[in-house]
N, C-alpha and C positions, 0 to 999 in steps of 0.2 A: 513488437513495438506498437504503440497507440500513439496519437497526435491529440494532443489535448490543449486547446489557446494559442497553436501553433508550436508550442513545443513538442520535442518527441521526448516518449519516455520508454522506459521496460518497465512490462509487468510482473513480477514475481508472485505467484499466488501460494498459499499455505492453509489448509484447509479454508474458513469463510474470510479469509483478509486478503487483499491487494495490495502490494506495495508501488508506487509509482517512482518511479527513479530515474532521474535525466542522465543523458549520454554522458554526463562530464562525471558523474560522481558514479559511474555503474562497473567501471573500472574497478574502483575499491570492496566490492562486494561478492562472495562467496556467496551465492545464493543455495547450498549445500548443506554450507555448514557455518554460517553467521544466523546469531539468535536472532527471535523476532525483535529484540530490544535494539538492535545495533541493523535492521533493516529499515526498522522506522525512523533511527537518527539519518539514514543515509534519505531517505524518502521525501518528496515534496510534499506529500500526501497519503493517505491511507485510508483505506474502504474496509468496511466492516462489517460483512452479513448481519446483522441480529435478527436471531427468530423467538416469535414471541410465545410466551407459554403456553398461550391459545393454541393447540396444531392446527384450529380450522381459520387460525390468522395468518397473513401474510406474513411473512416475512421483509426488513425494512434493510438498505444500505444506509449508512453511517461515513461522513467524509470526516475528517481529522487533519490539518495539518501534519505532517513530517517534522520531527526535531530542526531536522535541518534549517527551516523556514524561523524557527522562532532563536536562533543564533546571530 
């Protein structure tokens, strides 16, 4: 669990993505065997590696609201 603005969340990670999920809705979630489509409805937030075609470039995170947030 991370603390982020004072809330706690679970992280779930799945190759370069992050799911952030607060303790009320982390219940509902099968982190196993729920798709990524139905972790990011559950999610306040989502991080997303992107790496750029350059190899000799950095690599950038990506924040995203969570479905959840825009309900």
């Amino acid at each position: 669990m991370v603390s982020i603005g004072g809330e706690m969340y679970h992280v779930i990670t799945r190759g370069d993505t992050r799911y952030f999920i607060s303790n009320e809705f982390i219940g509902g979630v099968d982190a196993d065997k729920d798709t990524d489509d139905v972790l990011t409805q559950m999610s306040d937030f989502v991080m997303e590696l992107k790496k750029n075609r350059n190899h000799k470039a950095i690599a950038e995170w990506f924040v995203k609201q969570g479905v959840k947030n825009e309900l």
